[in-house]
Backbone as numpy.savetxt, mean C-alpha at the origin, in Angstrom:
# Nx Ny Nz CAx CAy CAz Cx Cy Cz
10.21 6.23 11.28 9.99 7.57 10.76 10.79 8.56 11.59
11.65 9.69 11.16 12.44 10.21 11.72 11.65 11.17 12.30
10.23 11.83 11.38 9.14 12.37 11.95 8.80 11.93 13.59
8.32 10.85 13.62 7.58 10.37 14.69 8.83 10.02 15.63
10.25 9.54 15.16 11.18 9.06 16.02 10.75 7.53 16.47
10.31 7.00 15.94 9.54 5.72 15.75 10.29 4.80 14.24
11.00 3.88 14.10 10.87 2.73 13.47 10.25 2.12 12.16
10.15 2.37 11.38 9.44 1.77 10.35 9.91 -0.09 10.33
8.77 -0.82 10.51 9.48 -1.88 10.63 9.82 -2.43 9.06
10.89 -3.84 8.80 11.84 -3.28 7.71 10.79 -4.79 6.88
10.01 -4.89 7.27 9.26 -5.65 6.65 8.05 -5.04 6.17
7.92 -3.75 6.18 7.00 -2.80 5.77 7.69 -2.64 4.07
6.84 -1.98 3.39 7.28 -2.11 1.86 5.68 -0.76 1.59
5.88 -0.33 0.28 5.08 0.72 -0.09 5.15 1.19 -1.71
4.00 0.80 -2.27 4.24 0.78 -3.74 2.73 2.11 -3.69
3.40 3.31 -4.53 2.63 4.35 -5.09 3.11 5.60 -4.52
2.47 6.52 -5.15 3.38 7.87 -5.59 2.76 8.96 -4.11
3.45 9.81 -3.78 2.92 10.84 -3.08 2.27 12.01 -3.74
1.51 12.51 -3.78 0.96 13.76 -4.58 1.54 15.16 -3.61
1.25 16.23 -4.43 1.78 17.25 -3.51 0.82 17.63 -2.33
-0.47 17.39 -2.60 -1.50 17.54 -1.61 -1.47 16.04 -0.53
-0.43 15.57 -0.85 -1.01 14.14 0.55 -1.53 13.09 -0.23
-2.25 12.89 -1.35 -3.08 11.86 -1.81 -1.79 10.74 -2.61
-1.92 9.50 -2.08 -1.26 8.80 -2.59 -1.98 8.03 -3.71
-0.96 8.26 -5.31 -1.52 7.85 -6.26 -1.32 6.56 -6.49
-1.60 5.88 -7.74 -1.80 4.66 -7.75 -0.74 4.53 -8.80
-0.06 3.08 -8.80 0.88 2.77 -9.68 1.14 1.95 -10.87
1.43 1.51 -11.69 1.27 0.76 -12.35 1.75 -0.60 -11.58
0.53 -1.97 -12.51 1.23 -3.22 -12.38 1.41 -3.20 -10.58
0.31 -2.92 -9.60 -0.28 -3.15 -8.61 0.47 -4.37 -8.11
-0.52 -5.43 -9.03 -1.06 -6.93 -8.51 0.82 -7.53 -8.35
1.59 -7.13 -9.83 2.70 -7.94 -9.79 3.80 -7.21 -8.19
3.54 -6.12 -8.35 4.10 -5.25 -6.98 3.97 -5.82 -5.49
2.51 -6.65 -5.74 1.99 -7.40 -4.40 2.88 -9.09 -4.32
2.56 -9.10 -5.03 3.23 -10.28 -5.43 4.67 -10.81 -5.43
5.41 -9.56 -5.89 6.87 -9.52 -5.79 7.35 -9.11 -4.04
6.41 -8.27 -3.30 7.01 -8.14 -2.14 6.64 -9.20 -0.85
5.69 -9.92 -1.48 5.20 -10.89 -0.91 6.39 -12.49 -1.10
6.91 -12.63 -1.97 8.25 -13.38 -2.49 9.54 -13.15 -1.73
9.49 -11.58 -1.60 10.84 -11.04 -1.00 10.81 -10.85 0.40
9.83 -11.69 1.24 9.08 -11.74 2.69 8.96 -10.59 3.27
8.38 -9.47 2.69 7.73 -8.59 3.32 6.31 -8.87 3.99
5.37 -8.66 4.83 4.22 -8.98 5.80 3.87 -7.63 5.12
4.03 -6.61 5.28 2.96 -5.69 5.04 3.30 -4.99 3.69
2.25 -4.73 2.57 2.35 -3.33 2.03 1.35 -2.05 2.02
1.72 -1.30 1.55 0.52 0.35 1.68 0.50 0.30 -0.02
-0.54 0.32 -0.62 -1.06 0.92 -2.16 -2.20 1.64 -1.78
-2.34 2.26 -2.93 -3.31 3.31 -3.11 -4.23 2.91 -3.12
-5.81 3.65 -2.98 -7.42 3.20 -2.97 -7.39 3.33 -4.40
-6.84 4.12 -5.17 -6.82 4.21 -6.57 -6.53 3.34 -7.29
-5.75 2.41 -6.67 -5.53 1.26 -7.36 -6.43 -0.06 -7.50
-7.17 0.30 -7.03 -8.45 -0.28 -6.33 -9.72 -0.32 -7.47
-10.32 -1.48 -8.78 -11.07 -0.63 -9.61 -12.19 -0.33 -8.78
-13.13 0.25 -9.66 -14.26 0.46 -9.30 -15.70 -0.94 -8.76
-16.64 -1.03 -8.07 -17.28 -1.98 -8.15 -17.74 -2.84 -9.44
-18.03 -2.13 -10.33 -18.71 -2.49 -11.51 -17.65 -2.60 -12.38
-16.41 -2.88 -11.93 -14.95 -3.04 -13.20 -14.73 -4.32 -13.39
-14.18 -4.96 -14.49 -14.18 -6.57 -14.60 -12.89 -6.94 -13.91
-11.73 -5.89 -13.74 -10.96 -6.21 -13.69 -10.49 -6.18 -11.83
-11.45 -6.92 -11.22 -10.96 -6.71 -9.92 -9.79 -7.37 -9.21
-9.24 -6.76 -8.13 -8.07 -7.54 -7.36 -8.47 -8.08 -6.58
-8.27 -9.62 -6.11 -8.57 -10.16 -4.83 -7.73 -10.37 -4.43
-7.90 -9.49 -3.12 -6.65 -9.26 -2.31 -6.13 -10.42 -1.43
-7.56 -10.65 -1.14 -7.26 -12.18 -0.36 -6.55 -13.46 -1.05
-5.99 -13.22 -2.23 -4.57 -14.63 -2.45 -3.80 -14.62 -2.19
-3.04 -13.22 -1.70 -2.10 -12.81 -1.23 -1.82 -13.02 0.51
-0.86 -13.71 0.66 -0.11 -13.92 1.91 0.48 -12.85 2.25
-0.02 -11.33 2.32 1.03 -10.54 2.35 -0.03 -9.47 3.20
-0.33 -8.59 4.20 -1.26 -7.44 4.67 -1.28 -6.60 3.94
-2.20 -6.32 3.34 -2.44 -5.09 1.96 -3.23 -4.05 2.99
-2.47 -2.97 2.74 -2.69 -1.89 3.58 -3.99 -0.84 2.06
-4.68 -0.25 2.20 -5.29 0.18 1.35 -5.68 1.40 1.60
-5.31 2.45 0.94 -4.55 4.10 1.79 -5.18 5.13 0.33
-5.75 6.39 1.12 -5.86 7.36 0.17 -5.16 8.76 0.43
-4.81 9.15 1.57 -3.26 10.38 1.55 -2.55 10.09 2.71
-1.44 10.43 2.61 -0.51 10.09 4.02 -0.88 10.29 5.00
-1.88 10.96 5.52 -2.31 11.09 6.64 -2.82 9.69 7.45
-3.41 8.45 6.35 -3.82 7.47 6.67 -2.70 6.51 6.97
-1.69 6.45 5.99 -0.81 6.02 6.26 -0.06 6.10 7.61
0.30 7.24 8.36 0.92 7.74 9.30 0.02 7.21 10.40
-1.03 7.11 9.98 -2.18 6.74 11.22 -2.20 5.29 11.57
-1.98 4.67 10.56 -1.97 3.35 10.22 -0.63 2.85 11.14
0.50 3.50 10.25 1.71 2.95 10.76 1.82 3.40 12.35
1.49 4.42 12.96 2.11 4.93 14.43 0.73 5.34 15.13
-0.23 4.74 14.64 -1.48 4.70 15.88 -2.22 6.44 16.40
């Protein structure tokens, strides 16, 4: 981050939108996004909590098939916290 003067490491990857307030939105086609950066040997990604259904949704993600660190983020602030401590 040129912010922090710190590194983004290049195995980091990040699927979803920035809002103008900070809140990172959710994107379409999630699961295949996880999946594809997980193929292209990325270790970590950041998606949205939005992408996330609800408890009572049929359509849940289990994150755990994925060989890949699913970072799970609701505005950049978490992100930044996440990535540089």
């Amino acid at each position: 981050s040129s912010h922090e003067d710190i590194p983004i490491s290049s195995k980091t990857c990040f699927a979803g939108e920035i809002g103008l307030s900070g809140e990172i939105r959710a994107v379409n086609r999630v699961e295949q996004r996880i999946a594809e950066a997980q193929k292209l040997g990325f270790e970590q990604i950041f998606i949205s909590k939005y992408n996330l259904p609800k408890a009572d949704d049929k359509k849940r993600i289990d994150l755990s098939r994925y060989n890949i660190d699913v970072k799970v983020v609701g505005n950049i602030e978490e992100v930044f916290g996440l990535l540089f401590g």
